[in-house]
C-alpha positions in Angstrom: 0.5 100.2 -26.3 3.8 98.6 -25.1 3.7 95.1 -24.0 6.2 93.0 -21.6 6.9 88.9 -20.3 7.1 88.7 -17.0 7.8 85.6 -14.7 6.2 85.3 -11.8 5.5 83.2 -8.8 2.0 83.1 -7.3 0.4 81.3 -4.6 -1.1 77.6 -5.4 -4.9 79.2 -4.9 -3.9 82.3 -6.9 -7.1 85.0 -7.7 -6.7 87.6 -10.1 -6.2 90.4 -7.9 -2.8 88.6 -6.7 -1.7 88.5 -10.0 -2.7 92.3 -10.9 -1.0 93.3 -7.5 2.4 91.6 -8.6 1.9 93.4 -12.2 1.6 96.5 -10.6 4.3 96.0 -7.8 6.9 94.5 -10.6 6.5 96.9 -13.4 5.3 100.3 -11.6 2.3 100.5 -13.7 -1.5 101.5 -12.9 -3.5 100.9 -15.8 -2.7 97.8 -17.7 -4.6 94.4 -18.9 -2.2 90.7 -18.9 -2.8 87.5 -20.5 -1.6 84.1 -19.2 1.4 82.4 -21.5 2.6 79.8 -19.0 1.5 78.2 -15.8 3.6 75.3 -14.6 3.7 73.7 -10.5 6.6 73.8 -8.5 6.5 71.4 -5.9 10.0 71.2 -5.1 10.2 72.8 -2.1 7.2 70.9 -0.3 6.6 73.7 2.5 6.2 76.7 0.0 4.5 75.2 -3.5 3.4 77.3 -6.1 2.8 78.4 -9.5 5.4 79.1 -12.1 3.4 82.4 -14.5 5.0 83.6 -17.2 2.2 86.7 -18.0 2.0 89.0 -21.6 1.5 92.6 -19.9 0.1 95.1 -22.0 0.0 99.0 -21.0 0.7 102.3 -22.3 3.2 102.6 -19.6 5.5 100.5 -20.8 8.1 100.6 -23.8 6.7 97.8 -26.2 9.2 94.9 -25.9 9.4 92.7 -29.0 8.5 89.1 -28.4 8.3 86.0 -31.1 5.0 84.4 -31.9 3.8 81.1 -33.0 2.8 81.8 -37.0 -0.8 81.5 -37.4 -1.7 78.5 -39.6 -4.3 79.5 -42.3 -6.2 76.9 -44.5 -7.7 78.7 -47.0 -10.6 77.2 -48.8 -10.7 77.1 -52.6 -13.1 74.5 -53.9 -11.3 71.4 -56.0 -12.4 68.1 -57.2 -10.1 65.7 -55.7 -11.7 63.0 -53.6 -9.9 62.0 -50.5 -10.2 58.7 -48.2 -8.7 58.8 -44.8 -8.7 55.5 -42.9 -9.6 56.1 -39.0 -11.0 59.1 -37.5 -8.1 59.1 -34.3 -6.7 62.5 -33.8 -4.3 62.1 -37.0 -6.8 60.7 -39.4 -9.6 63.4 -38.2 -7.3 66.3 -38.3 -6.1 65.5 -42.0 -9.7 65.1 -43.1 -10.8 68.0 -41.4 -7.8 70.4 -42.9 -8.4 69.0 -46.0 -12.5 69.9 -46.1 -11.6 73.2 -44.9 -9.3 73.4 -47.8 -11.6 72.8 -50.0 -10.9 68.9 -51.3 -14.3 66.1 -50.4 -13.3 63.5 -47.8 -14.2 60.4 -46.3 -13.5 59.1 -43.3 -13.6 55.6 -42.9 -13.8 54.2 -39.4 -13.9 50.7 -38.3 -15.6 51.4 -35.0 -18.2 53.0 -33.8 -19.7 56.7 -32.9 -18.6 57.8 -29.7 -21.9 57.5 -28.0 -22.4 53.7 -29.2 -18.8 52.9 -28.1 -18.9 54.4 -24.7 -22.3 51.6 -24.2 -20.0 48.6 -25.7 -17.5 49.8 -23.4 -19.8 49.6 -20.1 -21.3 46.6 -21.4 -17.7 45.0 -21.7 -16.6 46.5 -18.5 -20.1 44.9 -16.6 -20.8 41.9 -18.9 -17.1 41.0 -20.3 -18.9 41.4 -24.1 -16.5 42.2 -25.8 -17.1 44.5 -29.1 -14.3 44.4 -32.2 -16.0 48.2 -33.1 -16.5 49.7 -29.5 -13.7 48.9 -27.0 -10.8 51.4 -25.9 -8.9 51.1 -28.8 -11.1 51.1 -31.7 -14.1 53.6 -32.2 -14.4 57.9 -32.9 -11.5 59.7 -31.7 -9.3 56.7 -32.0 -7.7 55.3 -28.4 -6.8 58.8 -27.0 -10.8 59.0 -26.6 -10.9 56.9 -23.6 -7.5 58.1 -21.7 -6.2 60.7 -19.7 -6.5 62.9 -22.5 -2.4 64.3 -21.9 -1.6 67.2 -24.9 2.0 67.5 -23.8 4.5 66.7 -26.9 8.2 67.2 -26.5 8.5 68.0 -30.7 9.9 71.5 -30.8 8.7 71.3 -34.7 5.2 71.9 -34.9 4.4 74.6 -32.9 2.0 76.0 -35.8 0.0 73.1 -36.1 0.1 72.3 -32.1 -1.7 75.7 -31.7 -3.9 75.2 -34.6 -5.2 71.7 -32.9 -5.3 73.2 -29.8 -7.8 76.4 -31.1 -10.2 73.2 -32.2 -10.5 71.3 -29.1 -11.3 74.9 -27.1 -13.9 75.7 -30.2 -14.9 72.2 -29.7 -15.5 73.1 -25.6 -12.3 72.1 -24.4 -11.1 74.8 -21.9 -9.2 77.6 -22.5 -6.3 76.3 -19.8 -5.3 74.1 -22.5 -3.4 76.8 -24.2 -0.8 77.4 -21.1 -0.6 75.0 -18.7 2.8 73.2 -18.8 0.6 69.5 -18.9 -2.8 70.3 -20.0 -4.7 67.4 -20.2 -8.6 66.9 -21.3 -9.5 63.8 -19.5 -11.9 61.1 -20.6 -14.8 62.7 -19.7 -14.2 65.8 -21.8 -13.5 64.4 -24.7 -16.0 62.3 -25.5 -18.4 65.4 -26.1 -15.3 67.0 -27.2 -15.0 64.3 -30.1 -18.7 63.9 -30.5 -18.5 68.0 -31.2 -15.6 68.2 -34.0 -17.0 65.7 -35.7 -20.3 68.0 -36.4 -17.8 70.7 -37.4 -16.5 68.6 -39.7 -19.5 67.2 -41.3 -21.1 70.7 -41.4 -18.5 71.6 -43.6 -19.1 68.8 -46.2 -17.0 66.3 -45.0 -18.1 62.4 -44.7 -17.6 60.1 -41.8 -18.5 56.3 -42.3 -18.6 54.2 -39.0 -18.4 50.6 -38.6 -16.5 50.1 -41.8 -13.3 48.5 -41.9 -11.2 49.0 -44.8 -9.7 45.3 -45.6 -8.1 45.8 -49.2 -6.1 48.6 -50.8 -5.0 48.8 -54.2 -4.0 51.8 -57.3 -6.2 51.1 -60.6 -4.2 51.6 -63.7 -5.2 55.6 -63.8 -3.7 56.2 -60.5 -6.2 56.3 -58.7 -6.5 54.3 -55.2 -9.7 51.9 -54.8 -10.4 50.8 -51.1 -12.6 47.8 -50.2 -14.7 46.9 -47.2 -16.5 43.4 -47.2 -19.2 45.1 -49.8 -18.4 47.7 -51.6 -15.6 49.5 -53.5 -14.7 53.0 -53.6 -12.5 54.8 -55.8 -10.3 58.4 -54.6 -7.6 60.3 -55.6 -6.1 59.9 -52.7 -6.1 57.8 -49.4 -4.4 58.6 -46.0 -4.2 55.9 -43.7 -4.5 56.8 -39.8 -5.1 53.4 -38.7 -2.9 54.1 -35.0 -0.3 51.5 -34.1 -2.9 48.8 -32.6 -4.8 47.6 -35.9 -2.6 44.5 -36.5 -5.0 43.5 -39.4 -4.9 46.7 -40.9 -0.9 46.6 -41.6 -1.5 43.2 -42.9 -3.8 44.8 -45.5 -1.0 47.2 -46.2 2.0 45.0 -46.1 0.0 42.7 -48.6 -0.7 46.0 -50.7 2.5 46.3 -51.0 3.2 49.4 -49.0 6.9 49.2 -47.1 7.3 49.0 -44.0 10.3 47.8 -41.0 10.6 47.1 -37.8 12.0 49.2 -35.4 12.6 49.5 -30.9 9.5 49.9 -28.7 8.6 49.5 -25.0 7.1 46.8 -23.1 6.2 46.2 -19.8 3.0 46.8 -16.7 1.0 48.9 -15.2 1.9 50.2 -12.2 -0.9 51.4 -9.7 -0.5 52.9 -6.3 -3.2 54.8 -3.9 -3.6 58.3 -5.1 -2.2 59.9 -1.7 1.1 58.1 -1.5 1.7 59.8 -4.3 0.6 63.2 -3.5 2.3 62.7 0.1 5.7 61.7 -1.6 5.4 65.1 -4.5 3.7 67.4 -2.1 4.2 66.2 2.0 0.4 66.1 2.8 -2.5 63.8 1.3 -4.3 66.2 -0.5 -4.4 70.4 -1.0 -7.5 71.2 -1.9 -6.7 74.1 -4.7 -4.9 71.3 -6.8 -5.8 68.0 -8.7 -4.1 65.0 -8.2 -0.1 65.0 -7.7 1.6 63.2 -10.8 5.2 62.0 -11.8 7.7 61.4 -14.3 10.4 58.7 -13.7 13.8 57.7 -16.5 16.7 55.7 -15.5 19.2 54.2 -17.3 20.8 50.5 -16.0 24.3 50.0 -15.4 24.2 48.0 -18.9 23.0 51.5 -20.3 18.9 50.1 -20.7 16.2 52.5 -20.4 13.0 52.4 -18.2 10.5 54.8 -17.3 7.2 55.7 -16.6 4.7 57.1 -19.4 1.2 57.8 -19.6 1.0 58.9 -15.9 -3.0 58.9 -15.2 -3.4 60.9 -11.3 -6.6 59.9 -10.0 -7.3 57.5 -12.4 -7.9 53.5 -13.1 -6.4 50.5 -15.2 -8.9 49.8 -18.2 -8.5 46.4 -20.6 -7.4 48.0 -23.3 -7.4 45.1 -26.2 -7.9 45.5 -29.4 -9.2 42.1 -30.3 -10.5 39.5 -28.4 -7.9 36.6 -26.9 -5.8 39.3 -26.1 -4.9 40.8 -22.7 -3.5 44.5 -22.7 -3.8 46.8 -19.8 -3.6 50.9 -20.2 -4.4 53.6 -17.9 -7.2 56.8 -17.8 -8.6 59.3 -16.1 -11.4 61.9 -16.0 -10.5 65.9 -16.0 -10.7 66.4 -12.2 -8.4 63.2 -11.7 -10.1 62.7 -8.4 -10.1 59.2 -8.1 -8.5 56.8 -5.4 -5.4 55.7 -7.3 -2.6 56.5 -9.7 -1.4 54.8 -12.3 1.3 54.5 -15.1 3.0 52.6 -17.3 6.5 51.5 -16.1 8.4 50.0 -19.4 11.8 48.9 -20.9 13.0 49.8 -24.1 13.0 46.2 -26.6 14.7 46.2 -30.3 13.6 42.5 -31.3 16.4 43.4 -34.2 18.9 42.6 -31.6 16.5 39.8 -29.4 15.5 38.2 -32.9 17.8 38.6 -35.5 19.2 42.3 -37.8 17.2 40.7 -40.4 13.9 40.9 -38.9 11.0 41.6 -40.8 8.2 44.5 -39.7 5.5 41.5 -40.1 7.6 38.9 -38.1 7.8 42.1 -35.1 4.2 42.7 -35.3 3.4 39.1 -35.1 6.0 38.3 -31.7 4.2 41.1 -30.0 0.3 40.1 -31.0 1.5 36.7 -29.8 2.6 37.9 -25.9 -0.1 39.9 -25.9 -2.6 36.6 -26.4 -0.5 34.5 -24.2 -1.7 36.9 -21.4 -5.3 35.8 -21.8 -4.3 32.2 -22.0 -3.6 31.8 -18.3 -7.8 32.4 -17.7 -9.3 32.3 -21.1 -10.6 35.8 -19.6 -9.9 39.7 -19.4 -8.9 39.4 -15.5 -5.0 40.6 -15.1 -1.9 39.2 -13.8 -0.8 40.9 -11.0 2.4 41.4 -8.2 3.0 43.5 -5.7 6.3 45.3 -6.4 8.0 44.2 -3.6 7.4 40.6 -4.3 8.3 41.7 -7.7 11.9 43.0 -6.7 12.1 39.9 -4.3 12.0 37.4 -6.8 8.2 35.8 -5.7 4.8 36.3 -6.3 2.0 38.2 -4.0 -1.8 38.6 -4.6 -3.2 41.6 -5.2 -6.8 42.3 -3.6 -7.2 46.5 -4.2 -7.2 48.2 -7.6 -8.9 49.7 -10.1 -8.8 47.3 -12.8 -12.3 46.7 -13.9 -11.4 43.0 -13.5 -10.6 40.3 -11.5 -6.5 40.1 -10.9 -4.9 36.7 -10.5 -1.1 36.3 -8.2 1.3 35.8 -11.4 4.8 35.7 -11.2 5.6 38.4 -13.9 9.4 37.8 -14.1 8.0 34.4 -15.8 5.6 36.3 -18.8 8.1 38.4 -20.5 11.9 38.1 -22.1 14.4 38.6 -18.6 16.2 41.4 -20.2 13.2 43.3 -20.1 11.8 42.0 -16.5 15.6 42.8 -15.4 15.8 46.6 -17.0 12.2 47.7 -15.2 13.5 45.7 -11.6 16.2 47.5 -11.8 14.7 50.8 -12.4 11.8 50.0 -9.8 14.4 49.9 -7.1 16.0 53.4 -8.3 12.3 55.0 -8.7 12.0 53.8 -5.0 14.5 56.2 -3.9 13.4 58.8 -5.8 9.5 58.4 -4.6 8.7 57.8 -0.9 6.5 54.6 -0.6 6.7 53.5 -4.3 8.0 50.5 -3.3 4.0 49.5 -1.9 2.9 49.9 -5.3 1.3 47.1 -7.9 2.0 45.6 -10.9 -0.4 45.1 -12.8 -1.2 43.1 -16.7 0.7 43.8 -19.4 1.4 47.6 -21.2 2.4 47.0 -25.2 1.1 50.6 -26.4 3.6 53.1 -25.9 4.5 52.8 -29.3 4.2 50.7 -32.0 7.1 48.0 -33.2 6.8 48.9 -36.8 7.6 51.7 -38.6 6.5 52.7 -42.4 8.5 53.6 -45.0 7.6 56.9 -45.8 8.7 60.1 -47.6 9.1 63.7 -46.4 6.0 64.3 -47.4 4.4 61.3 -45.9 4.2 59.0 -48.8 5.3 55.6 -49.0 8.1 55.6 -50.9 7.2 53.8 -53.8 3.2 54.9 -53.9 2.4 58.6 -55.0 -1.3 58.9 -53.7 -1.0 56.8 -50.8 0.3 58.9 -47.1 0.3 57.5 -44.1 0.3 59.4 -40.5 -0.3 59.3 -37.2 0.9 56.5 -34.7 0.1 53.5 -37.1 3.1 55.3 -39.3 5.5 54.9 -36.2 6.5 58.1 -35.9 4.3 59.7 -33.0 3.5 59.1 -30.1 0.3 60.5 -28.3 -3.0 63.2 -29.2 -1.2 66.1 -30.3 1.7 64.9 -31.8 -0.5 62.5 -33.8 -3.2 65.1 -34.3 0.1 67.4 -35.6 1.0 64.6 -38.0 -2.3 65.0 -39.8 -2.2 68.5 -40.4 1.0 68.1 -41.8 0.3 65.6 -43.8 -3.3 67.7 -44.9 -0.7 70.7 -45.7 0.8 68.8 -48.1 -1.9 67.4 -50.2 -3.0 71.4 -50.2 0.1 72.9 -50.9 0.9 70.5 -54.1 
């Protein structure tokens, strides 16, 4: 049997039989069977949108056409007797521990929050009551802070295609569907992956592995045999190795390490807000009409560069979502976006930010504890102004207009207070995103009516470990480190890709 790609351009509401009627028109062939690779939107031309299919045919009526696949990762079990601690249970940390258990090695995960199911209550409670919990809240908690987002498995790495299809066969095992696999921006959505979440971690423990919630790992040391001993606020526990996946928000956490000893530096990030517009001026700027039934929410992607040569841009776009208070810790004030898997809420949202290197706002000699420490402290001195979770807020014209507007409609779970945001954050940084707010106005019909909303601080993290090749810290030979809390990825699969890697090579020693 011969097999063929084909590209192909269907209608937005495309059935099967339109798809099997363009096979057959295309490649002259009668008895055949085709498998989706690729399905991306093209909404350029607004009168005529459709999909972008990029089909597998296979038939005995065609020559076979050689085409490259993705290698197949295999874990192969063989049992062993190393002990293995991984510190959080976010897509990183879980996907090491679970390689790892399927390899063979007994693990541990240590996680300072709480199941999914008891977090998703703290969170409502916060959300109603304003109680906030340090072990349920959108950042801490099972599945790390990816849990409660829009759930986006896009990554623009090129290098790890093996272990981007390997996490994407678990989520689909896990009851993810099978879209997920092709569509240009597959995304999950909150309300998936909680159960999603909730069902890899029985996978996991029904293959030996160990999860520990509501334990927060708070010292980190090698005894004199090499081994690494971890302690919570009762107990100690000795391994023969530890990988920390700790994500880039537990502040406390690279205290521990930094007083451990284990290296790490600063390095550039992003800072800036939330910006929020009604879901249909969005879909009437990407698609000319309010809404088209066959199709979710419309989304977008913004970049510009300033005339200085500064970068802003949009990231974590959530369609149909909302704003959540995304803290990690109480007196703090942090704003992020989400959204469920049918994005069919009232308003969009993303994060509009500028790039920051405090190495040239602070000093060259800055240390990675002094750049964690300048960014905890903005993020508190946006809950000083209330003592309270509600959110600065400007409209964006105000905003570009040099003055302050109340805000009275969004999706913030909060109250919002009028704040003159030009005031709350370095000017070099309120000048970069003004600047590209008045270019993304061009580019967007009506995004000028839009809001701005709190403060965004988690597009990446300011710090960045020290780490080998292999993802050891350089001077420790048991001790890896992965995910975002390492600083060098960004988002689920990436992060989740970061893991594996790091898993492979713990196996492969």
């Amino acid at each position: 049997m011969g097999n063929k790609f084909l590209d192909i351009r269907a209608s937005i509401d495309f059935s099967k039989h339109e798809i099997d009627s363009i096979i057959k028109r295309k490649l002259k062939v009668s008895d055949f069977r085709w498998k989706m690779e690729k399905q991306s939107l093209d909404a350029r031309n607004k009168s005529n949108i459709q999909w972008q299919l990029r089909v597998i045919v296979h038939s005995d009526e065609i020559k076979a056409e050689g085409h490259n696949t993705i290698p197949k990762l295999e874990i192969d079990y063989k049992k062993r007797d190393k002990k293995i601690a991984v510190i959080g249970s976010g897509p990183a940390g879980f996907f090491a521990a679970y390689c790892l258990q399927k390899a063979g090695f007994q693990t541990t995960i240590f996680e300072r929050g709480s199941d999914v199911d008891k977090r998703e209550k703290q969170i409502l409670d916060f959300e109603k009551n304003q109680n906030f919990s340090s072990e349920g809240n959108y950042v801490f908690g099972e599945g790390g802070a990816g849990t409660f987002s829009d759930g986006k498995l896009t990554s623009r790495s090129k290098r790890i295609k093996s272990e981007r299809a390997f996490v994407i066969e678990a989520y689909i095992e896990a009851g993810a569907p099978e879209e997920i696999r092709y569509l240009s921006k597959p995304h999950l959505g909150s309300d998936n992956l909680k159960n999603i979440v909730a069902n890899l971690r029985e996978t996991y423990i029904q293959l030996g592995g160990e999860i520990q919630f509501s334990t927060q790992i708070n010292k980190i040391h090698k005894d004199r045999s090499k081994n690494v001993s971890i302690e919570t606020k009762d107990k100690e526990y000795q391994f023969d190795y530890l990988i920390v996946a700790t994500g880039h928000s537990a502040y406390d956490s690279y205290e521990m390490m930094m007083e451990a000893g284990l290296p790490f530096q600063s390095k550039a990030f992003s800072i800036g807000f939330r910006v929020e517009h009604l879901q249909k001026t969005i879909n009437i700027a990407q698609w000319g009409k309010a809404e088209i039934p066959s199709l979710k929410a419309a989304d977008y992607a913004l970049t510009h560069k300033t005339a200085k040569g500064n970068a802003v841009y949009s990231f974590c776009m959530c369609p149909g979502g909302k704003i959540i208070p995304a803290t990690a810790y109480e007196g703090a004030n942090i704003v992020n976006g989400m959204s469920n898997y049918n994005r069919d809420g009232k308003y969009a949202n993303a994060a509009i930010v500028a790039a920051l290197d405090l190495r040239k706002y602070l000093g060259e000699d800055l240390k990675a504890i002094d750049a964690m420490r300048w960014l905890q402290e903005l993020e508190q001195n946006f809950y000083t102004d209330t003592s309270t979770y509600a959110a600065p807020a400007n409209s964006i014209k105000a905003f570009l207009n040099n003055k302050s507007e109340s805000v009275s409609e969004s999706s913030y779970p909060f109250s919002l207070y009028e704040s003159d945001l030009l005031q709350k954050m370095p000017f070099h940084i309120t000048g970069t995103i003004k600047e590209g707010l008045k270019a993304f106005s061009r580019k967007i019909k009506g995004y000028e009516t839009g809001n701005l909303i709190g403060l965004e601080s988690k597009t990446s993290s300011p710090i960045q470990a020290i780490r080998n090749k292999e993802h050891k810290f350089v001077e420790e030979d048991r001790i890896y480190i992965c995910g975002e809390g390492s600083g060098f990825t960004g988002g689920i699969v990436s992060s989740a890709a970061d893991g594996v890697k790091t898993a492979l090579n713990i196996i492969n020693q």
